[in-house]
N, C-alpha and C positions, 0 to 999 in steps of 0.2 A: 423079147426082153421084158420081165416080169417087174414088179416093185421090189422086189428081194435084191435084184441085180442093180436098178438104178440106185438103191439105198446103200448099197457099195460101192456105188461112182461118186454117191452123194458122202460117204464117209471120207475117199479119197481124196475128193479135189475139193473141198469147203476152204480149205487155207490155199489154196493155191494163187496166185494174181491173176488178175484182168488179163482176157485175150488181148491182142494187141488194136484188134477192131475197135472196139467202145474207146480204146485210148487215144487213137487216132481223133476219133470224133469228135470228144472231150477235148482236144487242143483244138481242133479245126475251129469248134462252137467260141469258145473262149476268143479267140481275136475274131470272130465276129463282132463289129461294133452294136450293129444290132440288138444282135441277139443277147448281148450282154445286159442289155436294159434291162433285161425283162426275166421272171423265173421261168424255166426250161421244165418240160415233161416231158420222160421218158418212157416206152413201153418195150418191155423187155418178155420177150417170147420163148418160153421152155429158159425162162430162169436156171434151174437146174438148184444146186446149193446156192448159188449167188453172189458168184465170183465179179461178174460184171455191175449185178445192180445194185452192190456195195461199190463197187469203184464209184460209181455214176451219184450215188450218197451222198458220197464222202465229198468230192465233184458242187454239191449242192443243188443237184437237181433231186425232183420230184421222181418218180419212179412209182409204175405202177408194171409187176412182177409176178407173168403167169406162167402156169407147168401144170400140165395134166397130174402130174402124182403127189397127193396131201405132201407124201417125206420132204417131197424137195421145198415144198415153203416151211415145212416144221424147220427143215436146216437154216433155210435162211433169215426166217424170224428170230430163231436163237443166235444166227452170228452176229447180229445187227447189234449196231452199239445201242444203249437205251437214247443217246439225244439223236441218231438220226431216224428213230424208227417213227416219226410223226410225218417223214415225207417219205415213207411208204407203203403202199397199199399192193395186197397181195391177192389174190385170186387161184384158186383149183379151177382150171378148162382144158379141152382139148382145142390144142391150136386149130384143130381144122374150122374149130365153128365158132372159136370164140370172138366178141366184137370187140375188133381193135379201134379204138377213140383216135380224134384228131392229134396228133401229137408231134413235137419237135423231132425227134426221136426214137424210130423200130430198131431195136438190135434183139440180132437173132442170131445166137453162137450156137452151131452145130445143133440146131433145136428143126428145123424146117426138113431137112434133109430125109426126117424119117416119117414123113407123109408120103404115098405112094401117089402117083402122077395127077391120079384122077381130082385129086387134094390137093397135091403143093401148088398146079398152078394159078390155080384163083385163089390161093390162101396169098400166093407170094405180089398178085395185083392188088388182091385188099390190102395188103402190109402197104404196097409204094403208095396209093390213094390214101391212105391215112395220115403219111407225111405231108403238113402244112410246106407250102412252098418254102421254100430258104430252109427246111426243115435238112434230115440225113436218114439216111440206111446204111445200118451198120450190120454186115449179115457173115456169116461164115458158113458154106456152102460145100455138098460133095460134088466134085467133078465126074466125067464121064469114066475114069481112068479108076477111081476108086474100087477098094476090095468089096463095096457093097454097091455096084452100079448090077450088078445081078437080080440082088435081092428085088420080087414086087412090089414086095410093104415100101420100098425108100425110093426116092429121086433123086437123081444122080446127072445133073444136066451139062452137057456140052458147055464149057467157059464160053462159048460165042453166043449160045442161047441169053445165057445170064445176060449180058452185054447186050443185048437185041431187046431186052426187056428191059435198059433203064434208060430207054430214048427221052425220059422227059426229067434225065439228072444228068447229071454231070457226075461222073466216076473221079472221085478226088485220093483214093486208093484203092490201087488194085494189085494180088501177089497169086497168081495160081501156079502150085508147089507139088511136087510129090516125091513120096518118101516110103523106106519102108520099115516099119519103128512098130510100136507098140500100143495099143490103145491104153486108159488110163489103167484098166486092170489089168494088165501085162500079159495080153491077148496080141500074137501076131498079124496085123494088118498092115495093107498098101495104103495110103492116104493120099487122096487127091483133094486137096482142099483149094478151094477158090475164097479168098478172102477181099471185099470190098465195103467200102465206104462211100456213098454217093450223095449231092447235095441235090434237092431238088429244083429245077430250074424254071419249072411251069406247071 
């Protein structure tokens, strides 16, 4: 998948709403008594247009919004409204290496998945270790079932894997779904998506 390709994902879905992961999270943090004291950062992974780290804006958190490809922050700097764009800072990295800061906050929609194994699994230990305690992971993940569990470039993990690896959260949502539908370019695929929210508990 080249920059031509993503920049047609990024034309597609820039209006589109928030996954339902970050919204989750968003209400969880909100009756936190805690957490409410104080301003929230968030780190949001393969951004993409920035469907999510506009919600999480708007939300009034901080937001710091990485993607390997210039298009995808070009998109999401132009959709940003002129008063929230002071609480957010953008970043060109590759996930595999980029340094995730301590934060309230990892959401990762459909952005992880396309690290190939040797990658996603210590990308996906640094994301939970950067979560401050009482902090969340907000992640949207391919399952084993997925039309891209083939592929070497992408990771595709067992839902019991996932689950094995947040021994030290508390899963406060969890939906793993499959379906067979259309990706956003109207390309036929199986979708095994495992969607979770977990709070960190130590």
């Amino acid at each position: 998948m080249d920059s031509e390709y993503w920049g047609r994902y990024y034309a597609v879905t820039v209006d589109r709403p928030s996954w339902d992961t970050v919204k989750v999270a968003i209400g969880l943090f909100a009756s936190d008594e805690a957490a409410a004291s104080r301003p929230r950062f968030a780190v949001d992974l393969g951004c993409g247009a920035g469907r999510d780290a506009r919600e999480l804006l708007r939300a009034g958190w901080r937001v710091l919004a990485v993607d390997r490809e210039p298009g995808a922050i070009e998109v999401l700097e132009a959709a940003t409204p002129p008063e929230l764009r002071p609480s957010l800072e953008t970043r060109v990295a590759d996930l595999a290496t980029v340094d995730v800061p301590a934060c309230d906050l990892v959401n990762a929609s459909l952005s992880l998945p396309f690290l190939a194994k040797d990658l996603f699994w210590p990308r996906w230990e640094r994301v939970l270790t950067s979560v401050r305690v009482g902090g969340r992971v907000a992640a949207m993940l391919f399952g084993d079932h997925d039309g891209s569990a083939s592929d070497p470039s992408m990771t595709c993990p067992p839902p019991q894997r996932i689950r094995e690896s947040l021994s030290s959260f508390e899963i406060e949502h969890w939906l793993d779904s499959e379906e067979d539908t259309q990706t956003a370019l109207g390309e036929p695929h199986h979708f095994h998506l495992v969607e979770v929210v977990a709070r960190r508990a130590k």
